[in-house]
N, C-alpha and C positions, 0 to 999 in steps of 0.2 A: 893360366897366362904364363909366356915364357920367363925363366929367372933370369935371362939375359936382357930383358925388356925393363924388370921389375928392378934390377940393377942400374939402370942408364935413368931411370923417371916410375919408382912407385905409383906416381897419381897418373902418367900413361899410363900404364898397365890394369893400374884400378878402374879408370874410365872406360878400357876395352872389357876388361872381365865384367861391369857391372854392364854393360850393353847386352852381352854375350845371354848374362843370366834373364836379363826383362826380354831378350827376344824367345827364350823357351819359356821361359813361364807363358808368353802371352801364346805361344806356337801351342802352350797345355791347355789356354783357357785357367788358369789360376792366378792368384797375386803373388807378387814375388816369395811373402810371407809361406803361404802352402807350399811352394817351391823347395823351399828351404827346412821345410818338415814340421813347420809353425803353424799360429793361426794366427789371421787379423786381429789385432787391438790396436784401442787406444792405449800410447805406452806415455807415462809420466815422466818427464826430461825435471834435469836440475836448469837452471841458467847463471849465467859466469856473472859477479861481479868484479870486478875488475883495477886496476892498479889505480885507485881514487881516493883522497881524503876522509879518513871517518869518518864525520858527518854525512860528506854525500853518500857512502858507503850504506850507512844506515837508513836516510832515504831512499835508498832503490833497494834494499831490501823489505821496506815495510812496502812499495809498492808491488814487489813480484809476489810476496803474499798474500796480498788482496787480490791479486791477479791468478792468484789460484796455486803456486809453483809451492811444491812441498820439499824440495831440495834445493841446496842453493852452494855453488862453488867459489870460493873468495880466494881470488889472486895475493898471492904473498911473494916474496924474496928479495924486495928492496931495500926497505926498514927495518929491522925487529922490532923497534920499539913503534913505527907507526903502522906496521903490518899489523904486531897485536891489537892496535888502537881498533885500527879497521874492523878487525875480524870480531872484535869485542861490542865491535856499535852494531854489527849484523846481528849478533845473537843476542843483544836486548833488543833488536827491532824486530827483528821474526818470532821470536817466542821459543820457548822451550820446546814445540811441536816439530819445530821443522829440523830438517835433516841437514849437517853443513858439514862442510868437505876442505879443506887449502890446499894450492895449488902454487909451488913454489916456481916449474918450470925448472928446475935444477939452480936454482938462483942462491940457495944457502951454501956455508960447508957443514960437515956432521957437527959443529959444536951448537952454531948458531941453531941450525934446525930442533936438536935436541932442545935447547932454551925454547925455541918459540912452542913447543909440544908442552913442553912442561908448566909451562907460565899461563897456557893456555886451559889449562885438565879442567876446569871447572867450566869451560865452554862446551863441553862435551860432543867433540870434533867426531867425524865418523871414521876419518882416513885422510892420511896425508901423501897427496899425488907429488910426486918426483921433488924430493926436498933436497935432492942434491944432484950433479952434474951427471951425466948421463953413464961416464966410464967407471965410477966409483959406487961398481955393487956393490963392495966389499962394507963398507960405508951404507948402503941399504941395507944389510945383512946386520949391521951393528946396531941400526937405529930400529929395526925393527926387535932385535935379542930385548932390545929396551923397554919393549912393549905399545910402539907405535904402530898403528895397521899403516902397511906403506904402500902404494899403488906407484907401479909404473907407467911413465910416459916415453919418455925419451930414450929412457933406456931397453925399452922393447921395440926393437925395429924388425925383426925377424926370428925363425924356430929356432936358429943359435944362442942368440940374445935371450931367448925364453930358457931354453936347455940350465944357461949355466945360472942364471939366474933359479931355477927350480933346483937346479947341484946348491946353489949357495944357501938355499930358502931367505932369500933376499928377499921377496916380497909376498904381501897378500893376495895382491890384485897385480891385471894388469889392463889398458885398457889399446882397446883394442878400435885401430884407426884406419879405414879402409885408404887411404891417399898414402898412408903411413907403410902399409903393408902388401899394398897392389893389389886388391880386389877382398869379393868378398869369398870367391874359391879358396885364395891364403885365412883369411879372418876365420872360415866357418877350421880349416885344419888348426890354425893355433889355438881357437877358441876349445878345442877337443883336445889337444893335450894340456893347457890351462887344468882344466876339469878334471882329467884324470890325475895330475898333480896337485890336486885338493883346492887351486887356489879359483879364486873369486874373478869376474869380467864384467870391463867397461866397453861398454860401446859410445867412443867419442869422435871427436870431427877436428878438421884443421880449419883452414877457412871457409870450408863446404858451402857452393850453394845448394839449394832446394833439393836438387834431383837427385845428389851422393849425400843429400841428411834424409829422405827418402829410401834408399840404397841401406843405409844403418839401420834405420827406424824397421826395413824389414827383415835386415839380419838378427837386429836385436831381439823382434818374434820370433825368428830361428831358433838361437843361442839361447834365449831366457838371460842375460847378465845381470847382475847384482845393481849396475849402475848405468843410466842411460844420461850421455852427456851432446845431446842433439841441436844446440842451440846456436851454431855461427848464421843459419841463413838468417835469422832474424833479425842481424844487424848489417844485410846488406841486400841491396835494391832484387827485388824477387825474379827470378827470371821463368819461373813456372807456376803453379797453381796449387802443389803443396809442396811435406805437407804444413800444414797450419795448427798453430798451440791455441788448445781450450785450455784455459782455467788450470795450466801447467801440464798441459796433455798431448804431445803428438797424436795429431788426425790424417789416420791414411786412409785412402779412398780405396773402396774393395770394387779393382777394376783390375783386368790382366794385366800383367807385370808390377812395375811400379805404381802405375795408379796417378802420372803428373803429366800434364801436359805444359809444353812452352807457351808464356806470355807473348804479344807482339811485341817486336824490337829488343828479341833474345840476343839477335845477330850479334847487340855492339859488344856481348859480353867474351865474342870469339877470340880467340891467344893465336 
């Protein structure tokens, strides 16, 4: 896709590349996944919870538990002291089994971040996504010296943004957002120097419906990443047929290309 395109609207650009891709795959007779040099599976998604009260915090995570979901992402960067509250009612509610993650959205500065990391060690966190504002690698590079695993968000928007970020060893991860970075043409290129730079990849989503959390779901059989964070369509009205979460598992349909077809009365979702 053009970088002139990908400059003016990322998610035009990603919308054109990912059409681009399901129309050859389906022209190969394969699923996108093959396409992409992968195989079909079912792939294990975390699900977000979100800027809420402890308590309710802790019941919705003991229900995505029982619901199968063995990773769980908890929004932070409001409170420190009610963020920790939060994050601490998820991890006695899911148990010591399950995998959990925070996600500040750049909402800390490096002090605060560092306190919530620390106060937190006995929660045994896997990685802290963008705990600080998107321009201050410098500030990722420091919190991670600390011994935080630090995942980018915000502050990976493109192979520049990765470059200096891998000069600074500012982070572990990055993760990697098709709307974000205009298709999955750029995603499978940054997901290969990532790699080569030793560092670890997420495959996450913005506010994605179905067909661009479909689109990931079969980049992420591409790439193989570390961490698959697939869960916006789930909180909005479905406009296709997948894919659909078992017991914490993205299900793709093994059909030419993407494998989804539109629901009736897609239309009113047109921009």
């Amino acid at each position: 896709m053009s970088e002139e395109l990908c400059e003016i609207s990322p998610s035009a650009a990603a919308a054109l590349d990912i059409a681009f891709w399901d129309i050859r795959a389906k022209m190969d007779g394969l699923n996108l996944a093959e396409s992409l040099g992968g195989s079909l599976k079912d792939l294990p998604t975390d699900m977000t919870i979100d800027l809420m009260k402890p308590k309710d915090a802790g019941s919705e995570a003991a229900r995505l538990v029982k619901e199968g979901f063995r990773s769980i992402k908890v929004k932070v960067g409001r409170s420190l002291v009610e963020d920790l509250e939060r994050v601490r009612a998820v991890r006695n509610a899911a148990g010591a089994g399950i995998s959990i993650f925070i996600d500040a959205n750049g909402g800390y500065d490096m002090k605060d971040a560092a306190d919530l990391w620390d106060k937190a060690s006995d929660l045994k966190l896997d990685f802290f996504e963008q705990p600080v504002p998107p321009d201050m690698l410098k500030e990722l590079a420091s919190l991670r010296s600390r011994g935080i695993r630090v995942c980018a968000d915000e502050s990976f928007v493109d192979e520049a943004s990765l470059h200096r970020m891998i000069e600074l060893e500012a982070v572990d991860m990055v993760n990697i957002k098709l709307m974000k970075c205009g298709g999955i043409t750029s995603a499978m290129n940054l997901a290969k120097i990532a790699r080569e730079a030793g560092l670890e990849t997420m495959v996450g989503c913005m506010g994605d419906v179905g067909i661009s959390i479909a689109a990931g779901a079969h980049l992420a059989c591409g790439i193989g990443p570390h961490q698959v964070d697939l869960d916006s369509h789930l909180n909005i009205e479905p406009i296709c047929q997948g894919p659909s979460v078992v017991k914490g598992d993205l299900m793709l349909i093994d059909e030419p290309g993407l494998g989804v077809g539109l629901n009736e009365g897609w239309q009113k979702w047109r921009v």
